[in-house]
Every structure is written in C-alpha cells, then in structure tokens.
C-alpha positions in Angstrom: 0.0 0.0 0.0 2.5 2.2 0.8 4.5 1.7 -2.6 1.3 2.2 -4.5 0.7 5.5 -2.3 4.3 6.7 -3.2 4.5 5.9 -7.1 1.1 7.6 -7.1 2.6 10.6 -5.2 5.7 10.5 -7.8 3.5 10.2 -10.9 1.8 13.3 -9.4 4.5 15.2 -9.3 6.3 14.2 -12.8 3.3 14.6 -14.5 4.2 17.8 -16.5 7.6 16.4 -17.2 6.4 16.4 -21.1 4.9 19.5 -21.5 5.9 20.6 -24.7 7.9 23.7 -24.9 7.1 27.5 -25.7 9.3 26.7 -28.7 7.9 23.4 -29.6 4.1 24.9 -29.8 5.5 28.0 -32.0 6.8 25.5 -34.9 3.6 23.5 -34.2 1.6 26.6 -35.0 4.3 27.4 -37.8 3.9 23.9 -39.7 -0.1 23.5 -39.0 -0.5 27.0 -41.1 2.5 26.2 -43.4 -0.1 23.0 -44.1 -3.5 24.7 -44.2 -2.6 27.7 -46.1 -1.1 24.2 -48.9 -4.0 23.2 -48.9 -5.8 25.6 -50.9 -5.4 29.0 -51.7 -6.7 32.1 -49.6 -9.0 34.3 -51.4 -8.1 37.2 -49.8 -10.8 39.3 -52.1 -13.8 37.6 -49.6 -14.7 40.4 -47.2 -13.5 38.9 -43.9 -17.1 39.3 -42.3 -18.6 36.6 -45.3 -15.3 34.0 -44.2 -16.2 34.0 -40.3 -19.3 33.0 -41.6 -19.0 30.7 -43.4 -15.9 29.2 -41.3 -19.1 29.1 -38.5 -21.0 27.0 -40.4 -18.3 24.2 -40.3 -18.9 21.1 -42.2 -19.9 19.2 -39.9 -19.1 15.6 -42.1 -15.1 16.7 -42.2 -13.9 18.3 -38.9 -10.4 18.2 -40.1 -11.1 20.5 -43.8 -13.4 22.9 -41.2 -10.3 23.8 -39.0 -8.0 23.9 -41.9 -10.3 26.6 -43.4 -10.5 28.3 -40.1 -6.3 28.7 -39.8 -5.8 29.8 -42.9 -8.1 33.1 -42.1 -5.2 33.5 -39.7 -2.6 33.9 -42.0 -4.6 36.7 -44.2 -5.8 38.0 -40.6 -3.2 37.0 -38.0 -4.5 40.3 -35.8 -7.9 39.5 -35.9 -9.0 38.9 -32.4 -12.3 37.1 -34.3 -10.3 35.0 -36.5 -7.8 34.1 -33.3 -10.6 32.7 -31.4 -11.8 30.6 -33.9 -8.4 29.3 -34.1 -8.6 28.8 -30.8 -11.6 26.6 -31.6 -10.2 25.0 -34.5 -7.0 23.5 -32.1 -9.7 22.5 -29.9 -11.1 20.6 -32.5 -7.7 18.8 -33.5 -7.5 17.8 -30.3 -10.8 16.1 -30.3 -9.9 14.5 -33.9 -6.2 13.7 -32.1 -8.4 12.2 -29.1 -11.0 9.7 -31.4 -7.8 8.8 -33.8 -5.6 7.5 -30.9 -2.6 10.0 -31.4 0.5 10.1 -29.3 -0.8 12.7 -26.1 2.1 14.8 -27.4 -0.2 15.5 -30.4 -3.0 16.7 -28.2 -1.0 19.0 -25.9 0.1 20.6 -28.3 -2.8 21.7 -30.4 -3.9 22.4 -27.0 -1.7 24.9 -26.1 -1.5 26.5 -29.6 -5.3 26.9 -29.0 -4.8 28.9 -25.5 -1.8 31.1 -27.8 -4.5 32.1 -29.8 -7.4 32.4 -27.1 -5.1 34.6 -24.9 -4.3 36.6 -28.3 -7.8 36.9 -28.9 -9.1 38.3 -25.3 -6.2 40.4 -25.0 -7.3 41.9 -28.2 -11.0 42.3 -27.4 -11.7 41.7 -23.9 -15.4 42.6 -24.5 -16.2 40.0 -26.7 -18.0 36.8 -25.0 -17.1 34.4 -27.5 -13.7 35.5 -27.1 -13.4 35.4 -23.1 -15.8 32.2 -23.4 -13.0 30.4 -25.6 -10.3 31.7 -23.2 -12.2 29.9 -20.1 -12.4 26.9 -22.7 -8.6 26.9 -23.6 -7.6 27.2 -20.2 -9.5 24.5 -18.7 -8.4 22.0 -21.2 -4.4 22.6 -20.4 -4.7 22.6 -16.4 -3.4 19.1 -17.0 0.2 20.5 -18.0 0.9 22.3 -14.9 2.5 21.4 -11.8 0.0 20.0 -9.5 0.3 22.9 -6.9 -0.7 25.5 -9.8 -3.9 23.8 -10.6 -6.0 25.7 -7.6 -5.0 28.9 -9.2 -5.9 27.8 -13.2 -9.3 26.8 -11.8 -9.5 30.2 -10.3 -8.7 31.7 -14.0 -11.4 29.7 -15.8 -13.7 30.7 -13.3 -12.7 34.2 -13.8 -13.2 34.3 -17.4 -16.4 32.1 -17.7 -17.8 34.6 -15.3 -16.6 37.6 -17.5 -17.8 35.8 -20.7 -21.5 35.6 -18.7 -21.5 39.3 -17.8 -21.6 39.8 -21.1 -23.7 37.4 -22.8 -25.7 34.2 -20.1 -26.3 32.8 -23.3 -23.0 32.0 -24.3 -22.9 28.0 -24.5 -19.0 27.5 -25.1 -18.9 29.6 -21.5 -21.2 27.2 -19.9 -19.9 24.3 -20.9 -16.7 25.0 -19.5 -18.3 26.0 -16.5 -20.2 23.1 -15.7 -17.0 21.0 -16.6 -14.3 22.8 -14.0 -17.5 22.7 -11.3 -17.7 18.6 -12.6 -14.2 17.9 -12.4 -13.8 19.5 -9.0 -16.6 17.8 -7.6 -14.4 14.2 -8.8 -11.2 15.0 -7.7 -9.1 12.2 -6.8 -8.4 12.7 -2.8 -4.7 12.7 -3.9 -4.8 15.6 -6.0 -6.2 18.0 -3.5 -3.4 17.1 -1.3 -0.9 18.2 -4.1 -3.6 20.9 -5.3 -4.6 22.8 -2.1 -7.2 25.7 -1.9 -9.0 24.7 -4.6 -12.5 26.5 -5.5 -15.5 24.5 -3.8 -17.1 22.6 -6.5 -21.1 23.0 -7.3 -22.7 20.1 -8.8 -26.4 21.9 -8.9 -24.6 25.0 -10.7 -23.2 22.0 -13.4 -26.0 20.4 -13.6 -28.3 23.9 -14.8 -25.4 25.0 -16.7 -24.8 21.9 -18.5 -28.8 21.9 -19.2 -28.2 25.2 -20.9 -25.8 24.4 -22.7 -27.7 21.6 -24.7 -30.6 23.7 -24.9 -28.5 26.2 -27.0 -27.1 23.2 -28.8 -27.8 20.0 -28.8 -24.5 18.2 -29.6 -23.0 14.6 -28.4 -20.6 16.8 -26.7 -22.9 18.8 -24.8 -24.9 15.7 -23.6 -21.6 13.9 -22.7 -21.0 16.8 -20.1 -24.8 16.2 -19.0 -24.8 12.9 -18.3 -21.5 13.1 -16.3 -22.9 15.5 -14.1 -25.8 13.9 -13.8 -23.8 10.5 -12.8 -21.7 12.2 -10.5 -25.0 13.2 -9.1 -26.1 9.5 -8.9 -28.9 10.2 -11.2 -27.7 7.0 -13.8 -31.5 6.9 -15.6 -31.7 10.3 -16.1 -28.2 10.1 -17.2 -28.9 7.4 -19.4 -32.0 8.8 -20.9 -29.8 12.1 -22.1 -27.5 9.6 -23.7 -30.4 7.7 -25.6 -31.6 10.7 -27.6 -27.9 11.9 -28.9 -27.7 12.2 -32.0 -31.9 13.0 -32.4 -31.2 16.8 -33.2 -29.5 18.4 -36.4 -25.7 17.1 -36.4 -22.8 19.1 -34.7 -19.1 19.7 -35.7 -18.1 17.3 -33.5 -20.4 14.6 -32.7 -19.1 12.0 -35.2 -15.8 12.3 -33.5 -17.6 11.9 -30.1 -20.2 9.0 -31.2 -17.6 6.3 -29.9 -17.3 8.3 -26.8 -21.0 8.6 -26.0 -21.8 5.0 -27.1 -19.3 3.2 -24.8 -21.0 5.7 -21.8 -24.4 4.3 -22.7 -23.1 0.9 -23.1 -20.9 1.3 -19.6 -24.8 2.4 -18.1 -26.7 -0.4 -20.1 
C-alpha cells in the first residue's frame, strides 16, 4: 500500500515532465498554417465578415477540412481577435480528432496549447467580446493538465474568472457554460490525492453543473454537450436520467463534433446499459 501510495505521489509530481515547450508549440503553429494555407489558396478578395461565416457554419461531415479553413483566415488575418478565437476553436477541434484517432498525447498538448496562444491573443485583443473570453475559459480549462499539481488551484480560479466575464456579457454563451459546468464537474471528482498536491482549490457545485450543462444543450444539442450532462448527472447518482440524455444523442441536427464523439458517448451508454 504504501508503494502504491508513493508511485502515485511520484507520478503526481512528474506529470508535467512532457509539457511541450514555448518553442515546440511555436513551430507547431508554424507547420499546421505552413499545411493549411497548402492546402488551398486564400481568397483574400472575400470580405473577412462573409469567411467568419462561413468558417461558423463548419462542415460538420469533415472536422479536419473545417479547421484547416478556419487557420488559414489567420494567416490573411493573424490580428484579428475574431479569426484568433476561432483558431482557438479549430486547435480544440484537433484535439478532439487527435483524441478519437488514438494519437501520441504529445499530439493533443500541443494543439492544446497553440489553442490557449491564440485564445489569450484573442481576449487580450478584445476583452469585450463573450465568445472570445468564453473560448479563453475553454482553452484554459483544457491545459490545467500541463501544470505542476500545486498551480492547478490557481488555473481553476482563471477559468472561473473568465467564464464569469464571458456571462457578464452574454448568459447565453454555451462555449462559457460548458466550461463552467465542466471545471465545477471535475472539482466535484477530484481524486483525494490531487487536492493534497492541489490545495485551496474552489469549492465545487454540482447543482450550478447540472443547470449550466442543461443550458448548454438547450443552445445546442451536440453529443458533446450531452456527454457533459450525463456526467454530471452520474456524479450526481442520477444514472437513468443520465442514461436517458445519452439515448436521444444524435436526435437533433448534427454538430461539428459529434461523429468524433459518437464512440465516446456509445461506450458511456453501453458502460450504463
């Protein structure tokens, strides 16, 4: 017991002995736009309003060709604090494609923290726009898992700031409350070890997950928004009701990423079945 306690302890501790580099996400942000800009030529004659749009509408049958057109706005618009957080967005999307495909975790981390580059970029750049502060709370909630595990405490605190800020500004913003209800989930199921390592950590609110999470799908009903829902639900010990928001995914008009998350939500129903 005690052997298991102290390699747990030690794997605690080394965990962020990968993190990729500053240096090792700035040619991974140099190569992925090297490749999308390749891939087919900017038509930098489009009015940048009609390419957000129509980078928004996302084809939702090919996740990778939607993030590749969302980067290459970035090299015609590498300023624009609209086109950074929709890079931020696209990165979060590699990751998901990185996540379904099996790729090394390298892979993952560092699409991840190209995405919170560009989020940071973004919010710095307009700090009053909700989708923009929304995709910063997102960014920075998907790379506590590279810092050291007495840093965490304060990172939580951060996503909770800016998912706060991006609410002031618009309570509809579903990115915002997804990410909410997922820092409130995952402090609510935090290993007894890691607040040891991770002290003063926010107190977690699985009622505030739950209603956030349930607005989140009413905004948009995606596999990724009812994964979230049934979580908190089973963390709530609510496993019908969790399993009843699993059985209707997939009823509503398709989203960006639910092909890459049908696997996911499938094994959860067949884990609850």
């Amino acid at each position: 017991m005690k052997k298991s306690l102290a390699a747990l302890c030690a794997l605690l501790i080394s965990g962020c002995a990968s993190v990729p580099e500053p240096e090792a996400v700035t040619a991974w942000q140099a190569e992925e736009l090297r490749l999308a800009g390749a891939d087919e030529a900017v038509d930098s004659s489009q009015p940048l309003a009609a390419a957000l749009s129509a980078v928004d509408l996302r084809r939702v049958a090919n996740l990778k060709r939607a993030r590749q057109d969302c980067l290459r706005l970035v090299l015609d618009h590498p300023d624009s604090p609209a086109v950074l957080w929709r890079a931020s967005r696209a990165e979060a999307d590699r990751v998901v494609l990185a996540r379904s495909k099996g790729e090394p975790r390298e892979v993952r981390d560092l699409a991840a923290l190209s995405g919170l580059d560009y989020a940071r970029r973004a919010a710095e750049r307009a700090p009053e726009d909700p989708a923009a502060r929304a995709q910063l709370a997102y960014a920075l909630g998907t790379t506590t898992h590279l810092l050291p595990m007495g840093a965490r405490s304060e990172r939580a605190r951060d996503v909770l700031q800016a998912v706060d800020a991006a609410l002031a500004l618009d309570p509809e913003q579903p990115v915002a409350l997804a990410t909410q209800a997922t820092l409130h989930l995952r402090l609510a199921t935090l290993p007894w070890i890691a607040t040891v390592f991770a002290s003063d950590v926010p107190e977690a609110d699985l009622a505030l997950a739950e209603r956030a999470a349930r607005h989140a799908l009413r905004l948009q009903d995606s596999h990724e928004h009812r994964l979230l829902l049934a979580k908190v639900l089973l963390a709530r010990d609510a496993e019908d009701e969790a399993r009843s928001v699993l059985n209707v995914a997939g009823a509503g008009a398709p989203q960006p990423r639910d092909e890459e998350l049908r696997a996911e939500v499938e094994a959860l129903r067949a884990e609850l079945d």
